[in-house]
C-alpha positions as CSV (number, residue, x, y, z in Angstrom):
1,X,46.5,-9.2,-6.2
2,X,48.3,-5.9,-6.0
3,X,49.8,-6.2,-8.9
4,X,46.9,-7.0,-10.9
5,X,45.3,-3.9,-9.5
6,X,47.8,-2.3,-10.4
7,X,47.9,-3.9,-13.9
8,X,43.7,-2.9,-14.4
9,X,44.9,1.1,-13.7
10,X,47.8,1.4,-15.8
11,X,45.8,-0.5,-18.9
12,X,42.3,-0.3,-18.6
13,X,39.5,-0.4,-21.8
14,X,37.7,2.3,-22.5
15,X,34.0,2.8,-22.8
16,X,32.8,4.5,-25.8
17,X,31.6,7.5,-23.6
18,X,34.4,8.2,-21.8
19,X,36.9,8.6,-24.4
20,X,38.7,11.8,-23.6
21,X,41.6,13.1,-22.0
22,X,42.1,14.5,-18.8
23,X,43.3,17.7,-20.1
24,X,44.4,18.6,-23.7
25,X,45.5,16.5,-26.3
26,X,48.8,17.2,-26.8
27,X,50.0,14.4,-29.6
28,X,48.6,12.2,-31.8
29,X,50.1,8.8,-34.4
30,X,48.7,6.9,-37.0
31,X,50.3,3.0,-37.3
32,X,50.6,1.4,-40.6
33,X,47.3,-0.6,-39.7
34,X,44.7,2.3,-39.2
35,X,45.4,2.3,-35.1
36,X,46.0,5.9,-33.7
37,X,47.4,6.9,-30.2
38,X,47.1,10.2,-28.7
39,X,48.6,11.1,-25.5
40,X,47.8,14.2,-23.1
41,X,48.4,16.7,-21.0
42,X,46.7,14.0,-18.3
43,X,50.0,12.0,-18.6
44,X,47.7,8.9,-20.3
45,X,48.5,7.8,-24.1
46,X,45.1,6.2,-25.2
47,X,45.3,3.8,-28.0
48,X,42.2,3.5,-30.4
49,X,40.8,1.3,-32.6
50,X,42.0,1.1,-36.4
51,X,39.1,3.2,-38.4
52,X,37.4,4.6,-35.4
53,X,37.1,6.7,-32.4
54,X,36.3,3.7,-30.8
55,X,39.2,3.4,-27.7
56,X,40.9,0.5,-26.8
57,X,43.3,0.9,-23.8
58,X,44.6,3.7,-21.9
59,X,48.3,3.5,-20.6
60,X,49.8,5.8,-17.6
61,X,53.2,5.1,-17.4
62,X,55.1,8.8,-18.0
63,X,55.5,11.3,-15.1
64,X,54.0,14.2,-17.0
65,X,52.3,15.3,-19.9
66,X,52.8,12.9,-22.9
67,X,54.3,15.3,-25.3
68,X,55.1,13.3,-28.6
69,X,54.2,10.3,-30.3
70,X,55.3,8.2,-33.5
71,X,54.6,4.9,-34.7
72,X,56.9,2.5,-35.3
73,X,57.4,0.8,-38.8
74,X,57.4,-3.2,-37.1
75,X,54.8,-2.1,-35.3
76,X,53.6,0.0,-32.0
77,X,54.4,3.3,-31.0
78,X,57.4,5.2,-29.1
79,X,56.2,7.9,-26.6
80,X,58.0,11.0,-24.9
81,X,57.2,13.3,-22.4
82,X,58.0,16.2,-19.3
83,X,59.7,13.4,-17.5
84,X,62.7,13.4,-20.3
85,X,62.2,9.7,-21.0
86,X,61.6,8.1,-24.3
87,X,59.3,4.4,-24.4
88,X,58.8,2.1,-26.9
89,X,55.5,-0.1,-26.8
90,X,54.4,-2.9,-29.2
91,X,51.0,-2.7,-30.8
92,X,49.4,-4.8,-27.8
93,X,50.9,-2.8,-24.6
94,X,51.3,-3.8,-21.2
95,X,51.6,-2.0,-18.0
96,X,55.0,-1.3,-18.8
97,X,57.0,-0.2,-22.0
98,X,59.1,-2.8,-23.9
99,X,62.0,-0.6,-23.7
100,X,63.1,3.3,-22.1
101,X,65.5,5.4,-23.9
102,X,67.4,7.3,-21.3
103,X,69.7,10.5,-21.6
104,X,67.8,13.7,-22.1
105,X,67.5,15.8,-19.4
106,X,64.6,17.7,-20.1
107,X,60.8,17.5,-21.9
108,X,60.6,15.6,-25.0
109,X,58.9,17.3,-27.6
110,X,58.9,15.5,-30.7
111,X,59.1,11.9,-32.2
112,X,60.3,10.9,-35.5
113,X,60.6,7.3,-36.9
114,X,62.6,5.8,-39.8
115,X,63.4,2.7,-40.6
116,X,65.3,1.6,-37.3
117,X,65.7,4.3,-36.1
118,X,64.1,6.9,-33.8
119,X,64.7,11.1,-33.5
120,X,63.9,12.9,-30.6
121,X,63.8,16.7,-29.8
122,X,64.4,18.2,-26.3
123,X,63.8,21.1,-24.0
124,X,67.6,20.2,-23.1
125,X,68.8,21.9,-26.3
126,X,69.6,18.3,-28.1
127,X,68.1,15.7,-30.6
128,X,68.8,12.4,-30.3
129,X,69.2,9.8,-33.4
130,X,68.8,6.2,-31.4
131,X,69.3,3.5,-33.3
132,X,66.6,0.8,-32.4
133,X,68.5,-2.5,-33.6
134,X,72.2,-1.7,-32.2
135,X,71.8,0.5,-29.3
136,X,73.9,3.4,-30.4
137,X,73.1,7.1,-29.8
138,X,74.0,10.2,-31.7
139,X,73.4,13.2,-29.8
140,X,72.9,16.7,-31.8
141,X,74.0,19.7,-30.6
142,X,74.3,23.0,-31.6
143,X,71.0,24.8,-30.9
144,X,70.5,27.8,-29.0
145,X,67.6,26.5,-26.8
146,X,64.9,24.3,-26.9
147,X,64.6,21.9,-29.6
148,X,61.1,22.4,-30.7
149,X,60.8,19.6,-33.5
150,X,62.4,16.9,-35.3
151,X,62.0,14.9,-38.4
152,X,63.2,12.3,-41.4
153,X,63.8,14.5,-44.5
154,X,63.1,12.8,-47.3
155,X,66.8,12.1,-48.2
156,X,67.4,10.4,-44.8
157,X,68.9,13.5,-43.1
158,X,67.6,14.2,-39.9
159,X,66.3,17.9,-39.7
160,X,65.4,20.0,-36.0
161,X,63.7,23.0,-35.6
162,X,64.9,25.2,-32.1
163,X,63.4,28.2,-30.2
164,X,66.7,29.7,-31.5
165,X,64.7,30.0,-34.9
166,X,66.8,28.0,-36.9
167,X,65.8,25.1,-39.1
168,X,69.3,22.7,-39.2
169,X,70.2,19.4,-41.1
170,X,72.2,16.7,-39.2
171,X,74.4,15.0,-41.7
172,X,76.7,11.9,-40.2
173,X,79.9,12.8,-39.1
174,X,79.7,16.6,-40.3
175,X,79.1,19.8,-38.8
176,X,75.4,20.6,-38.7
177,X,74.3,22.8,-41.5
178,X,71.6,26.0,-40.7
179,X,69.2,25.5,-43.7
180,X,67.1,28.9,-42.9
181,X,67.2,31.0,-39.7
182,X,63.5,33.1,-38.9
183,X,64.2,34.8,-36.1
184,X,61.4,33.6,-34.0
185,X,60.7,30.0,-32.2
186,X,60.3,27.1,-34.4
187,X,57.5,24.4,-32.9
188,X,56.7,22.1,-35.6
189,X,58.4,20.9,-38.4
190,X,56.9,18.3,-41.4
191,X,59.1,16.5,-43.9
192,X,57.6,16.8,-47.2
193,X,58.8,15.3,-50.8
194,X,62.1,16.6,-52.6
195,X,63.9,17.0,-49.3
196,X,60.8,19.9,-48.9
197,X,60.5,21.1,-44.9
198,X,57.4,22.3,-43.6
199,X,57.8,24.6,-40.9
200,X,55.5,26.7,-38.2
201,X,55.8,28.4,-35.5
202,X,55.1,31.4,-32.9
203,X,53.7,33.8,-35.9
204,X,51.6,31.6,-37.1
205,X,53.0,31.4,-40.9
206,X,53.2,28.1,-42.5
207,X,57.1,28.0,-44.4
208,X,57.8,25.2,-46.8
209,X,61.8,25.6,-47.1
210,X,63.4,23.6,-49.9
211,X,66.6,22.0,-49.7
212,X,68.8,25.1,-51.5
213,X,67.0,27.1,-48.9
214,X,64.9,28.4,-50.7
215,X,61.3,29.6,-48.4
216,X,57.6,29.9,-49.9
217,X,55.1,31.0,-46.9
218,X,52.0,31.5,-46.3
219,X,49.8,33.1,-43.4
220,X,48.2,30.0,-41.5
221,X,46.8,32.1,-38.8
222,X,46.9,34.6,-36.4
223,X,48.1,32.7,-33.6
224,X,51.1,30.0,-33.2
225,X,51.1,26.7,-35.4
226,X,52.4,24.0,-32.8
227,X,51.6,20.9,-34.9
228,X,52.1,19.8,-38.6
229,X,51.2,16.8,-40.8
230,X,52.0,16.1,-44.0
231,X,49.5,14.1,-45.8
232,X,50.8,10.2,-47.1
233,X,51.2,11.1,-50.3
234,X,53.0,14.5,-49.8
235,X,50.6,16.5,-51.8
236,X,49.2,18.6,-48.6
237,X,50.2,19.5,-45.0
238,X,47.7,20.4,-42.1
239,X,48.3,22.7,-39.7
240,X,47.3,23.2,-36.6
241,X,47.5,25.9,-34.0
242,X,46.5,27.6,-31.1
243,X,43.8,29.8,-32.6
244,X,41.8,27.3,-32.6
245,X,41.2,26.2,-36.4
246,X,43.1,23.7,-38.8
247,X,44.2,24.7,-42.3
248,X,45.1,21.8,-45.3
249,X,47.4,23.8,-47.9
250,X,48.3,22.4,-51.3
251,X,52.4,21.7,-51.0
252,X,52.4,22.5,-55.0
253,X,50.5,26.0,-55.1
254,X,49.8,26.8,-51.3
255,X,46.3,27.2,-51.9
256,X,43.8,26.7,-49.0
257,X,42.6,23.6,-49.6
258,X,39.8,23.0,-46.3
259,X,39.7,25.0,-42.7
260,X,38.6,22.8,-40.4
261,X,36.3,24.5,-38.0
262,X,36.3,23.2,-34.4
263,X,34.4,24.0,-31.1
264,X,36.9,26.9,-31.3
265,X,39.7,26.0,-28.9
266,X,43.6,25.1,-29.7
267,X,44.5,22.7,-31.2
268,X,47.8,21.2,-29.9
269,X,48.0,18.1,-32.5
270,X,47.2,16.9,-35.8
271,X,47.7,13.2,-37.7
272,X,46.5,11.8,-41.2
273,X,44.7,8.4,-41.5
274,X,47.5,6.3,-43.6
275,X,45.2,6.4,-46.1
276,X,45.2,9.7,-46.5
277,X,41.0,9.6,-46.5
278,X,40.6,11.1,-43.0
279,X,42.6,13.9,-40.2
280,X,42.4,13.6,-36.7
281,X,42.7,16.7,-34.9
282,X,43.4,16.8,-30.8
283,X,43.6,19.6,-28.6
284,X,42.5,22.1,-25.2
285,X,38.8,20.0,-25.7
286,X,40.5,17.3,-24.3
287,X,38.5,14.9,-27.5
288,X,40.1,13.0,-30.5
289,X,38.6,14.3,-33.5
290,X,38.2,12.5,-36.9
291,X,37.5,14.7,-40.4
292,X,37.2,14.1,-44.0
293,X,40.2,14.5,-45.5
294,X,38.2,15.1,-49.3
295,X,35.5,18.2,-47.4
296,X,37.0,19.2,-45.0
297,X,34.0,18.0,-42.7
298,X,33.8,16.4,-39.7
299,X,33.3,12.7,-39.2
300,X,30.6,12.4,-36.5
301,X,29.0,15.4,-34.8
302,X,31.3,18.1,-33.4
303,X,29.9,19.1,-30.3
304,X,30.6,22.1,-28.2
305,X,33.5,21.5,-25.9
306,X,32.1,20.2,-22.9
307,X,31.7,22.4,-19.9
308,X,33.2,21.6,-16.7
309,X,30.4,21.0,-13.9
310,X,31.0,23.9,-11.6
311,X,29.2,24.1,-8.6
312,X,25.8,27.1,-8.7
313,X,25.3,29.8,-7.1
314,X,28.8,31.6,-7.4
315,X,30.4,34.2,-9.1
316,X,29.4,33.9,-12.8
317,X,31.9,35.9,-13.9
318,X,34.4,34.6,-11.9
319,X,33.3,31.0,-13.7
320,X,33.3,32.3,-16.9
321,X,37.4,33.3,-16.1
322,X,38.0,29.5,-14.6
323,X,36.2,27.8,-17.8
324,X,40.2,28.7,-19.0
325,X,41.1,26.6,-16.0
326,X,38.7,23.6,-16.0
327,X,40.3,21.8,-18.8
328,X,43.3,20.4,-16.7
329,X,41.9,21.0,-13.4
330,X,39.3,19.9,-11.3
331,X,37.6,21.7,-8.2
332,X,36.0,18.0,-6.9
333,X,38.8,15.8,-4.5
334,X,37.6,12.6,-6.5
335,X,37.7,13.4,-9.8
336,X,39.8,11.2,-12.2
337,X,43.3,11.7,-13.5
338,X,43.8,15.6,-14.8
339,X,46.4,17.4,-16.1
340,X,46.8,19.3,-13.5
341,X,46.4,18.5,-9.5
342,X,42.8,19.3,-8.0
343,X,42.6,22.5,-6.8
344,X,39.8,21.2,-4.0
345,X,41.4,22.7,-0.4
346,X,43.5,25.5,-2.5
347,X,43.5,27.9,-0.2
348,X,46.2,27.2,2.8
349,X,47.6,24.7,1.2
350,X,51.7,24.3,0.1
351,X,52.2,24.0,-3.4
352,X,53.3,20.7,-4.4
353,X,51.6,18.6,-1.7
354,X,48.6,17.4,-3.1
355,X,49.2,13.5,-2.4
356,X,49.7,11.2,-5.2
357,X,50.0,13.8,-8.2
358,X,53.5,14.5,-10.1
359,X,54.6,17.7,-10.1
360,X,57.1,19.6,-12.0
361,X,60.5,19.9,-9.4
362,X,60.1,23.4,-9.0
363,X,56.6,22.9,-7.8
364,X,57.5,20.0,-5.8
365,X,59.7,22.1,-3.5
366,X,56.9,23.8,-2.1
367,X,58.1,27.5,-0.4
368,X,54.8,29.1,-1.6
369,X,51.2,28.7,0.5
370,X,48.6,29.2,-1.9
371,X,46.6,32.7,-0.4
372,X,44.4,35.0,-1.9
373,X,47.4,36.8,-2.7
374,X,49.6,33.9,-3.8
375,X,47.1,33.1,-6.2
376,X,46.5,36.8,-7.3
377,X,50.6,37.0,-8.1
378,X,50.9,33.9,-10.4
379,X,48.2,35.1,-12.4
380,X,49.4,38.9,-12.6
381,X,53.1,37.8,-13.4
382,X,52.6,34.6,-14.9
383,X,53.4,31.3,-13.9
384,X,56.8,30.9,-15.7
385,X,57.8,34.0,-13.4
386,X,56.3,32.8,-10.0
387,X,57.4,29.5,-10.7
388,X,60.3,29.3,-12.8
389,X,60.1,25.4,-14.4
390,X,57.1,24.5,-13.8
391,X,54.8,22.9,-16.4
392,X,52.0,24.8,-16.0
393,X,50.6,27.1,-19.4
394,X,52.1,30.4,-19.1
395,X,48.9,32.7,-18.9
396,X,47.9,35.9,-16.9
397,X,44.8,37.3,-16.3
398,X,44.8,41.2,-17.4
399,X,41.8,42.5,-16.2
400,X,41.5,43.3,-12.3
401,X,38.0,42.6,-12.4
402,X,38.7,39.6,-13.7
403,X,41.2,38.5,-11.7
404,X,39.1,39.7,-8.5
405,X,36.3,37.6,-9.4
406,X,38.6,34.7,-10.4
407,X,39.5,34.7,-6.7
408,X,36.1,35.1,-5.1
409,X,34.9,31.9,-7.7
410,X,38.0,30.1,-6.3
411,X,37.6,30.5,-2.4
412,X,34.2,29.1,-2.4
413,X,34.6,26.6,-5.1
414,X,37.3,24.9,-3.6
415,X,36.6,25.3,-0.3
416,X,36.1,21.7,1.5
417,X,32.5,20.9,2.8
């Protein structure tokens, strides 16, 4: 009995209305067959149905935020995430992966899939080249930093992308080569045709770098591109970023083909149909989107972002600051799985206790007491500051009267009846 309870939690369908994340969408894969996964910020991959936002099964099997996705060519998809690990799941999932690729020692950021074998891209300062079939490993080194990205250019070199700003090819048994250096962090990479590399990263510029080095670029946005796609047949690559919007750019010209226009929040992830007829778009709204890939337009109605219920009565303007908030945590002790822990009983409470939620290490050692003050310091200095390691977004709050009416929402809201 306790393992089929336990069986019903970890894989459980879906109704129709309640297929959203827990907290952002951070990664998204389209199989051979027309079946998509995305996986969250809510540690959950969901898979969906082929040709529609129609869900399917949710999984919960990483410790953390399911950062990266990719399908695999026999069939199913690999996922990655905070907890370092790597898991490979056929096309009809149980409870637990078929297999766990071990050795990184830090987030897992990106996926990539040829053939039989599997790239990943680590916070540890590595890629990995596994090979599915024999077992081997190659491990890449050479970055300075995070490796942001990883992919399969289109000669069979394996290509990363690093917070060092460097874009670097892999070939076997020979030192790594730096293929263009930007001087900024590198999040997302996209292999195009004619060994082609799409690039993005923190200034928002879209670069296609050719394979003599060579750079073409183009403004994308304002604000950082953290996810690319190139379309099936090469001829276009979406990109998507934290401003909120998603640009499709001819590879040939780099002419603005669509912009598609969201409920306005970022968008963390971004996937063509394998057709090539339709996007889907994922992000801080916590929904799967699905888009025309020939208009531009949106498949289905695109609805505000939904707005967390917050209790009435309290400091509107102190909401308005925790509507920021909302989207990976939630002020009620029994709501469902989040990104982030409930923040019901803040106030006097240890950081990292709340029972049955994963925290980050750093968190989990617990040498702060969430006060009024506490509270105010990890939003004046940032999280990554207060809480070196932790896997919370790093994001102040600028304004003192915005800060001060953060806190007054916060003592009341999660105060416990």
């Amino acid at each position: 009995m306790r393992a089929l309870i336990l069986l019903l939690l970890l894989v459980q369908p879906l109704r129709a209305q309640e297929a959203a994340h827990g907290g952002p969408v951070r990664a998204l894969a389209a199989a051979a067959d027309g079946s998509l996964a995305s996986g969250g910020f809510d540690h959950a991959m969901i898979l969906w149905a082929p040709g529609a936002i129609r869900a399917r099964a949710v999984l919960r099997w990483h410790q953390g935020a399911v950062e990266a996705l990719a399908a695999l060519p026999g069939g199913g998809f690999a996922s990655s995430g905070q907890d370092g690990q790597v898991a490979l799941w056929p096309a009809a999932p149980g409870p637990a992966p078929l297999r766990v690729l071990a050795g990184h020692r830090g987030p897992v950021v990106g996926l990539a899939a040829s053939g039989g074998l599997l790239a990943s891209a680590s916070w540890d300062g590595t890629g990995r080249v596994w090979d599915l079939a024999g077992g081997g490993v190659r491990v890449l080194e050479g970055h300075q930093g995070q490796v942001g990205a990883i992919g399969f250019r289109s000669d069979g070199l394996v290509a990363t992308a690093g917070a060092d700003g460097t874009l670097r090819l892999w070939p076997a048994g020979e030192v790594p080569l730096t293929l263009a250096e930007f001087g900024l962090p590198l999040n997302a990479l996209a292999p195009l045709p004619g060994d082609v590399l799409a690039v993005g990263g923190a200034d928002g510029r879209l670069r296609l770098v050719a394979a003599d080095g060579g750079v073409r670029e183009v403004a994308a946005g304002a604000r950082p591109i953290v996810a690319l796609a190139a379309s099936p047949d090469g001829s276009a690559v979406a990109a998507a970023g934290l401003g909120g919007d998603v640009t499709v750019w001819e590879v040939a010209s780099l002419r603005l083909r669509h912009t598609l226009e969201g409920p306005g929040l970022p968008v963390w992830s971004v996937a063509w149909a394998p057709d090539g007829r339709s996007l889907y778009t994922g992000g801080t709204d916590r929904r799967v989107r699905r888009w025309d890939a020939a208009t531009g337009r949106p498949i289905g109605a695109v609805e505000p972002a939904e707005a967390a219920t917050l209790p009435e009565g309290l400091h509107p303007q102190g909401a308005r600051v925790f509507r920021a908030c909302a989207a990976c945590h939630a002020l009620r002790p029994d709501a469902g799985p989040m990104a982030g822990p409930s923040l019901h009983g803040l106030f006097g409470r240890r950081m990292g206790s709340l029972p049955g939620y994963a925290y980050s290490d750093r968190l989990a050692r617990g040498d702060i007491v969430w006060t009024r003050e506490t509270v105010a310091d990890l939003f004046t200095r940032g999280p990554d500051v207060v809480t070196p390691g932790t896997r919370m977004p790093v994001q102040t709050v600028g304004q003192a009267e915005d800060l001060a009416a953060l806190l007054d929402f916060l003592e009341r809201a999660t105060r416990p009846e």
